[in-house]
N, CA and C atoms as a LAMMPS dump frame, in Angstrom:
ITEM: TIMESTEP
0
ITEM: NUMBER OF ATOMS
294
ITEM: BOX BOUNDS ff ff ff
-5.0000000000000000e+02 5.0000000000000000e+02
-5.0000000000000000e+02 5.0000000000000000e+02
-5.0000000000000000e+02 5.0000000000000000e+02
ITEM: ATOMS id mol type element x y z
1 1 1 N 230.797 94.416 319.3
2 1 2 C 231.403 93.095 319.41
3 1 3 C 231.388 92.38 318.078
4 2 1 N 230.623 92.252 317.274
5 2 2 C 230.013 91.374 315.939
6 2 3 C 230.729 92.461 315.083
7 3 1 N 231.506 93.614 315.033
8 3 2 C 232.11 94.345 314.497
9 3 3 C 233.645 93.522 314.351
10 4 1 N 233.616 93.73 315.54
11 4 2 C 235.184 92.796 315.934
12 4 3 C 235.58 91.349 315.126
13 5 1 N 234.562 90.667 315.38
14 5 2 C 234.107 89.545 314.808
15 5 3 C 234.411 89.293 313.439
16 6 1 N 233.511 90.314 312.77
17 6 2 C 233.672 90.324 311.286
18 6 3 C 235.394 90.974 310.832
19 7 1 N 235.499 91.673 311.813
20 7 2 C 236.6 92.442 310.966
21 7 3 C 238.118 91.112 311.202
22 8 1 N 238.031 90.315 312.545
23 8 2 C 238.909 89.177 312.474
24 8 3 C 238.486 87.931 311.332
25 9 1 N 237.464 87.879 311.027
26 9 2 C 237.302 87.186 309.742
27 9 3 C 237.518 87.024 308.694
28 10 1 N 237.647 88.822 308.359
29 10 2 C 238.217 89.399 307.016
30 10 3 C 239.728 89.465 306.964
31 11 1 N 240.183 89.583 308.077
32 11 2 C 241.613 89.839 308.658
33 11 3 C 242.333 88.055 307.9
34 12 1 N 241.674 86.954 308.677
35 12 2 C 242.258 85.8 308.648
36 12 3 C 242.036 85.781 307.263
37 13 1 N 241.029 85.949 306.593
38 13 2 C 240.189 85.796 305.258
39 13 3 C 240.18 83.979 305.364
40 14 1 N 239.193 83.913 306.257
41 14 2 C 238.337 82.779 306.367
42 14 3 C 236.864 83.118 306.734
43 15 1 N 235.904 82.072 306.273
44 15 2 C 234.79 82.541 306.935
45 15 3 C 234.008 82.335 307.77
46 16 1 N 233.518 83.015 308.676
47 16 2 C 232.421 82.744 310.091
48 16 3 C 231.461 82.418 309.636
49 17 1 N 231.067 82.091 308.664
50 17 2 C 229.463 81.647 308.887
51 17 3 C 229.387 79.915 309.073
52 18 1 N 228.175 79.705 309.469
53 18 2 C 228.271 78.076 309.417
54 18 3 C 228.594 77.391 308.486
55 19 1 N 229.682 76.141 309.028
56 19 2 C 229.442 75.109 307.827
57 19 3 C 228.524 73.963 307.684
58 20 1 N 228.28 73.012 306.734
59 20 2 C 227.616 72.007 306.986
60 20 3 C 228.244 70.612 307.891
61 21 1 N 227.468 70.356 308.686
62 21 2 C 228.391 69.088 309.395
63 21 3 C 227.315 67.746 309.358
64 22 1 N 227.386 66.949 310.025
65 22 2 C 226.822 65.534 309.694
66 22 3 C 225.039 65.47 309.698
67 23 1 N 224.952 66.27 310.854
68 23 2 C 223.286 66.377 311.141
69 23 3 C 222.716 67.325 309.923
70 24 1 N 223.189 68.236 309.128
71 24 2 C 223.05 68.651 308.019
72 24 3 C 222.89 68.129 307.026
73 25 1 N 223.517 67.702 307.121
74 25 2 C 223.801 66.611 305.331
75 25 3 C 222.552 65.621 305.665
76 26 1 N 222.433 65.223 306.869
77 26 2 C 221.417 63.861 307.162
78 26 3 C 220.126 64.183 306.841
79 27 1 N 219.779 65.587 307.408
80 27 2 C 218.486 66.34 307.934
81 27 3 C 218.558 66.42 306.192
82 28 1 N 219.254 67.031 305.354
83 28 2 C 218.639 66.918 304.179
84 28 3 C 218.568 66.437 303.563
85 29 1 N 219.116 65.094 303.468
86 29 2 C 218.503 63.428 302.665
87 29 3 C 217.681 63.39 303.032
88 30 1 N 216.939 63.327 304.332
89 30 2 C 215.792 62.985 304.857
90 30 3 C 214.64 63.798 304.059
91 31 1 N 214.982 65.001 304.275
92 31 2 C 213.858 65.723 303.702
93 31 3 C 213.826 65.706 302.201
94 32 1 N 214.681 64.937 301.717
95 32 2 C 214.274 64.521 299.803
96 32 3 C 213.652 63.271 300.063
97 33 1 N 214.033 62.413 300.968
98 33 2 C 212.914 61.562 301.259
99 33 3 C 211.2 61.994 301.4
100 34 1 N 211.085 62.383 302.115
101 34 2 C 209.129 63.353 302.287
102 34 3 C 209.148 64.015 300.904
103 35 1 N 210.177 64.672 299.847
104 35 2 C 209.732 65.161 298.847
105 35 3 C 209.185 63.598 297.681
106 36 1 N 209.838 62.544 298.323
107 36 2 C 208.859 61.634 296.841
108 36 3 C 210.394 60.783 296.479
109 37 1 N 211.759 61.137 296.645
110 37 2 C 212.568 60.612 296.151
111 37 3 C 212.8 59.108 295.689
112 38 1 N 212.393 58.192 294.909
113 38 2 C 212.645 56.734 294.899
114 38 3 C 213.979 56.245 295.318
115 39 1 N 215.249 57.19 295.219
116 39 2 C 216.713 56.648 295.689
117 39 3 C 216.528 56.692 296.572
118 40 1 N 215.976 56.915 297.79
119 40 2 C 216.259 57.228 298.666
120 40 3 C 215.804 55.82 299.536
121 41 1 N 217.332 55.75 300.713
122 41 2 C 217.331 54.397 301.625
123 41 3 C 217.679 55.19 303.17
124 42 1 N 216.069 54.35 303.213
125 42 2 C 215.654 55.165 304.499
126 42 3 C 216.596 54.779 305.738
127 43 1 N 217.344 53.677 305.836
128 43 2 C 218.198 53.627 306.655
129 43 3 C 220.007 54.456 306.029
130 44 1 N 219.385 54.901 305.435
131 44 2 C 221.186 55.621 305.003
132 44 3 C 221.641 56.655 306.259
133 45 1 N 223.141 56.287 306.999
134 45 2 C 223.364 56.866 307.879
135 45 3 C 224.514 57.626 307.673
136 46 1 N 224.591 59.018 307.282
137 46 2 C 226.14 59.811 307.065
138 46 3 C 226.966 59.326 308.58
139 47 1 N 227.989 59.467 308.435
140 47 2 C 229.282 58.571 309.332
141 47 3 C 229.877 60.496 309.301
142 48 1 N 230.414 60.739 308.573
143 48 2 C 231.8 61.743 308.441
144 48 3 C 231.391 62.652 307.323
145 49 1 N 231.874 63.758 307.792
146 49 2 C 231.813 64.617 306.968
147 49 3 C 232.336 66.054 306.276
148 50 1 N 233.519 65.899 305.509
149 50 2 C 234.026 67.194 305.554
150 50 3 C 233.496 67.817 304.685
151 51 1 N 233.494 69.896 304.466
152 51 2 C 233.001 70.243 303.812
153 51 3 C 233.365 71.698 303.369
154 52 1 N 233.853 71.995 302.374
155 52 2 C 234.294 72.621 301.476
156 52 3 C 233.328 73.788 300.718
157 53 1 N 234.005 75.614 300.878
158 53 2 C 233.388 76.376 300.039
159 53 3 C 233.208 75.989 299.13
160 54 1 N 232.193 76.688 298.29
161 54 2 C 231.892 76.223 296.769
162 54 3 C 231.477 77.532 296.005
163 55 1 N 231.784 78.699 296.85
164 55 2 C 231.056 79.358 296.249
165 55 3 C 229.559 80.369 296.92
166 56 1 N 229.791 81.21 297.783
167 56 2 C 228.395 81.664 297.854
168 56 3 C 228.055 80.807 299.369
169 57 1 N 226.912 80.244 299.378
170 57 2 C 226.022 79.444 300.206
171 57 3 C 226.163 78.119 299.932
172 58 1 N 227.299 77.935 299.255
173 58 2 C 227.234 76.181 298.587
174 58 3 C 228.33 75.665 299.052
175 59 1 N 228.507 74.49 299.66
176 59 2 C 229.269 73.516 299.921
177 59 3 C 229.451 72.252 299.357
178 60 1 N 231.036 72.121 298.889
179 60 2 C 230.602 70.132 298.94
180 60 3 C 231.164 69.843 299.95
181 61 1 N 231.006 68.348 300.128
182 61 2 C 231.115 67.755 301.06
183 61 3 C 231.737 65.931 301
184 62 1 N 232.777 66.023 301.416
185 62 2 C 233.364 64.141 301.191
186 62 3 C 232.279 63.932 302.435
187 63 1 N 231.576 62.766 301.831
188 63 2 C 230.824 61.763 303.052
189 63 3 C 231.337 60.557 303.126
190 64 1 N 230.946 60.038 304.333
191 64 2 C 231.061 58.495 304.312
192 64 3 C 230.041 58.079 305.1
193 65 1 N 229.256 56.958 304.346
194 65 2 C 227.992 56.487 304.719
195 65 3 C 227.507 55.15 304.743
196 66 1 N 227.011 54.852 305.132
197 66 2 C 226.462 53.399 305.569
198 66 3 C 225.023 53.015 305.074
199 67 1 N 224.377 51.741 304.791
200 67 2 C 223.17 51.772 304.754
201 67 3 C 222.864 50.425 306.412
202 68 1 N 222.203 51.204 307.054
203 68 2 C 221.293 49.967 308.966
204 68 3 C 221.186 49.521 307.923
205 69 1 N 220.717 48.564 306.614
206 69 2 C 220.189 47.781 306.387
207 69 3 C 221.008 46.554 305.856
208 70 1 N 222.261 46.981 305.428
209 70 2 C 223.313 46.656 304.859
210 70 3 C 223.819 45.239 306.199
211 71 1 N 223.976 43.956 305.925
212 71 2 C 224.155 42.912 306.901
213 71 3 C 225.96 42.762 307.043
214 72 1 N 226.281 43.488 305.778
215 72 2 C 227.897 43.648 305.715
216 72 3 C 228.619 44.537 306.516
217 73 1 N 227.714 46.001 306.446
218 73 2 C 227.875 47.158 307.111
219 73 3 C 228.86 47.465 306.314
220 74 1 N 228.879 47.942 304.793
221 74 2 C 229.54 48.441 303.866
222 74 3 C 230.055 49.941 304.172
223 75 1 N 231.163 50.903 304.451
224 75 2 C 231.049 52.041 303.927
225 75 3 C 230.909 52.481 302.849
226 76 1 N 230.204 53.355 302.032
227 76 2 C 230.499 53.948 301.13
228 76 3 C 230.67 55.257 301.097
229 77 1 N 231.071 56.257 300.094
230 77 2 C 231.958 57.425 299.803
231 77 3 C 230.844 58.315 298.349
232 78 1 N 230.703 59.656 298.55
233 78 2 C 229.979 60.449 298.29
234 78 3 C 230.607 61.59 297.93
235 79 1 N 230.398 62.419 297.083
236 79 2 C 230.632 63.95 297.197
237 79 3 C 229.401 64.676 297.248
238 80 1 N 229.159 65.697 298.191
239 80 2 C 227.271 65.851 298.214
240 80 3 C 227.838 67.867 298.335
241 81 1 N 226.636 68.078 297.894
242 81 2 C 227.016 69.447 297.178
243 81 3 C 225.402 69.868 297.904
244 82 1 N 226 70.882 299.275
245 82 2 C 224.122 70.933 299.885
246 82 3 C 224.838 73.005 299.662
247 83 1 N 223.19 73.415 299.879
248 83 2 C 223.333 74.561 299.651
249 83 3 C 222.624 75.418 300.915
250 84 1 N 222.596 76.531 301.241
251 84 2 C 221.676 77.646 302.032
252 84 3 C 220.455 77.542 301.374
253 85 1 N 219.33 76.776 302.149
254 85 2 C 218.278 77.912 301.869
255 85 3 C 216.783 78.192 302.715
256 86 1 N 217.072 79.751 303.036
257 86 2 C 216.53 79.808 304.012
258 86 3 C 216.647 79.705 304.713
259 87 1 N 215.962 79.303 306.123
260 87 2 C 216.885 78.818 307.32
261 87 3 C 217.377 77.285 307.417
262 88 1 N 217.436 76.879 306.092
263 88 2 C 217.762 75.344 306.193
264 88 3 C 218.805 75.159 305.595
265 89 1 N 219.122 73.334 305.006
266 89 2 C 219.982 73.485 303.93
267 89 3 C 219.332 72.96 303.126
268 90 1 N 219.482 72.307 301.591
269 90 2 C 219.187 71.791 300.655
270 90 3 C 220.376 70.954 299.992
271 91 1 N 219.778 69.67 299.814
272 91 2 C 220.841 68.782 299.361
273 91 3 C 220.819 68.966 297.357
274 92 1 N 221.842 69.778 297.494
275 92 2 C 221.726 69.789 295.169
276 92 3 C 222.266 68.588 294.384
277 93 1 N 223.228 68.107 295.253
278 93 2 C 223.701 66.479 294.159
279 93 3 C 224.369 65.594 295.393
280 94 1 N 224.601 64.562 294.994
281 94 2 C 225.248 63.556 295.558
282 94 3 C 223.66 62.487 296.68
283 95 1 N 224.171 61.292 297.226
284 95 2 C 223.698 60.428 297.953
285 95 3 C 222.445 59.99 297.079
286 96 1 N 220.574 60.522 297.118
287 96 2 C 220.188 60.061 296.561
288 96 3 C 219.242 60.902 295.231
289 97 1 N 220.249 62.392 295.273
290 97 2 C 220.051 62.906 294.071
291 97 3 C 220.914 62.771 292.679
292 98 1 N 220.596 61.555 292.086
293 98 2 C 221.674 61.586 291.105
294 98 3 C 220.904 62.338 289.741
């Protein structure tokens, strides 16, 4: 079956593996938060998220994000570049890795 799979993948030449979607991108701001990050705003909430090969295990990603703390409720706009690693992801640039 996972034969089949792969070989319609190669066929379309698109790829099956996961992409990153909103709970991704979030889950790994968060966790540069617990690493020590000072940018980092603990109410920052990703909204949207598309996300783009890059290469390998790497994605970017257009965000759009918000800060709960914000009394305006501003959107703002991101390009965030998260990667594979391991069984996780890793956020490499954008939001509060500048």
């Amino acid at each position: 079956m996972w034969q089949v799979v792969g070989w319609v993948c190669g066929l379309a030449a698109m790829s099956c593996g996961s992409v990153p979607d909103i709970s991704v991108i979030q889950s790994a701001y968060e966790r540069e938060a617990s690493a020590g990050s000072k940018l980092h705003d603990a109410g920052l909430e990703v909204l949207q998220a598309k996300c783009h090969e890059a290469g390998g295990d790497r994605f970017l990603c257009e965000t759009t994000f918000m800060s709960k703390g914000d009394p305006n409720e501003r959107l703002y706009f991101d390009i965030v570049a998260v990667a594979r690693k391991g069984d996780g992801w890793e956020l490499k640039s954008g939001l509060c890795k500048r």
